[in-house]
N, C-alpha and C positions, 0 to 999 in steps of 0.2 A: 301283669301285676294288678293287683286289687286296688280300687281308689282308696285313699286316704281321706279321713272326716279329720279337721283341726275347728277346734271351737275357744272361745274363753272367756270363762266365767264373769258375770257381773260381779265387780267389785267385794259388796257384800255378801259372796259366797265362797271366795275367794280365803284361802291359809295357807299360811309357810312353811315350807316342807322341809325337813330335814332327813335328808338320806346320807347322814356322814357329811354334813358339811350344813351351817346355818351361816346365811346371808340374812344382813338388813340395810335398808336405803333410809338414809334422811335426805332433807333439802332444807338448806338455811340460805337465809335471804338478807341482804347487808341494807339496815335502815336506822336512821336515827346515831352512823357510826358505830353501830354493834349489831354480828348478826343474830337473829333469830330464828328461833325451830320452826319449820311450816308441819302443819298436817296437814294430811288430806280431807277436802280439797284445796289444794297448793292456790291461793293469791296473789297474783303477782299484778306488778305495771309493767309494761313494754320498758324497756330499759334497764331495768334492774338486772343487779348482779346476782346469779345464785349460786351458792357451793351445795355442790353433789357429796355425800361423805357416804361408802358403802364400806361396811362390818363384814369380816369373814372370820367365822369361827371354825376350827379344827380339832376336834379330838384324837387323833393319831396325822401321822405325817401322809401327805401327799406327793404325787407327782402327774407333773406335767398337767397344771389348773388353769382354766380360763375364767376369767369372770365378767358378763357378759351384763350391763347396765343399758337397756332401753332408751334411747333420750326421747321425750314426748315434744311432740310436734310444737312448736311456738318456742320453742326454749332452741340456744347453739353454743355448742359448749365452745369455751377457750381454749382455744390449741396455741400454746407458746413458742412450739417448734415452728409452726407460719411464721413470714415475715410479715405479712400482714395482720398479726393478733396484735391486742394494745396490750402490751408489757404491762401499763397501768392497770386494769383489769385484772391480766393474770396474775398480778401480785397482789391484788384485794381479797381475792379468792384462797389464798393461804390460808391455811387450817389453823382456826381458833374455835374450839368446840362451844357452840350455842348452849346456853343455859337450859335444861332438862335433856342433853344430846345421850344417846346411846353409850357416848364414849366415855361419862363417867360413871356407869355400870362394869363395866370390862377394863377399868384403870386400877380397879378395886380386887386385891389379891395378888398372892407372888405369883403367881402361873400366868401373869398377862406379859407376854412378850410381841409388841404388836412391832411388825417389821415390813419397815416400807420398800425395804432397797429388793425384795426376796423374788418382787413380779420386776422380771427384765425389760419387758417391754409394754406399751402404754398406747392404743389405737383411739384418737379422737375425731370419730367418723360426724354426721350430721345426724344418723341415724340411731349411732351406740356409742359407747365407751367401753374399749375393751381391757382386759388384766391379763398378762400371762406369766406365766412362772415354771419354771421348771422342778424344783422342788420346794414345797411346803415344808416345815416340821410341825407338830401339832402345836396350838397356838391362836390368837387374835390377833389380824389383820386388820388395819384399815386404809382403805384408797379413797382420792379424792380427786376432785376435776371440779372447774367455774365454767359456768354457764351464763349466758344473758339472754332474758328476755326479750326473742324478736318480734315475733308477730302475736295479733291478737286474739282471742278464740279461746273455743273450748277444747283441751289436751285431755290423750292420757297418755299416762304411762306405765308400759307392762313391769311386768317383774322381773327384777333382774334374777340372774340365775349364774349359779357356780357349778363347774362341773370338774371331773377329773377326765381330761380327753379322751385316754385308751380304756377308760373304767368308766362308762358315762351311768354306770345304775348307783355310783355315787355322786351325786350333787343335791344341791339347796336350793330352793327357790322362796325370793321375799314375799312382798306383798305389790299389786297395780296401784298407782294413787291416779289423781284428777288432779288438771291444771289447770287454771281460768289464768288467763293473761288479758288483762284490760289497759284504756288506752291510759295513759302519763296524770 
């Protein structure tokens, strides 16, 4: 078998792809008791809470999607199924869409049917955050998952990416952002 070359692109050359399926990622950050929209590059203090919110667009129905979110390094998301997650935490991180969010773009018009129950299952690794569904129908989507800032450093983080598992020459890919996580 021939070796394989995997590379990726700096940030700034970097575009989101849509091959039948558009993904987008934000991160909001809870400060001042309301969150806010981060751009990149993402800001954070060690301790802070962040909500993860990922956009999946469809123009015809799918089957069998994964949607596969990156977590960059310094950052670990809240997993509520642990017994060990702070319940407190994971209920801060309920979705309250940040003032300039994606979500009210895609709230706008009768065709937005955004449907959370449709991805069955929910993987909150150290490494990713995964989506699975067995069928799509065309439509907007959005998933979310809380993270907290643990360690301090310079992050990034890749793009996440939507696919259709047995059809992989359909999926979406967002955009990498930067994460600076400094001390309290």
């Amino acid at each position: 078998m021939p070796p394989r070359l995997s590379y990726s692109l700096k940030d700034q050359a970097a575009t989101e792809t849509n091959a039948g399926m558009e993904v987008h990622r934000e991160y909001s950050v809870q400060r001042d008791g309301r969150w806010q929209l981060l751009a990149s590059p993402l800001t954070l203090k060690r301790g802070e809470l962040v909500r993860v919110d990922v956009y999946l667009s469809l123009p015809a129905a799918r089957h069998f999607v994964v949607v596969d979110d990156p977590v960059p390094g310094g950052l670990e998301p809240v997993n509520r199924d642990l017994a060990t997650a702070s319940t407190v935490d994971a209920d801060a991180t309920e979705f309250q869409a940040a003032g300039g969010s994606f979500w009210s773009s895609i709230r706008t018009g009768a065709s937005t049917a955004i449907a959370l129950w449709s991805f069955y299952h929910r993987e909150l690794k150290a490494e990713a955050a995964r989506f699975y569904a067995d069928y799509l129908p065309a439509g907007h989507y959005h998933l979310s998952y809380g993270a907290q800032a643990m360690a301090e450093g310079q992050f990034s983080a890749s793009p996440t990416k939507a696919e259709e598992v047995y059809d992989p020459d359909v999926y979406g890919k967002g955009l990498p952002a930067q994460v600076a996580v400094g001390h309290e």
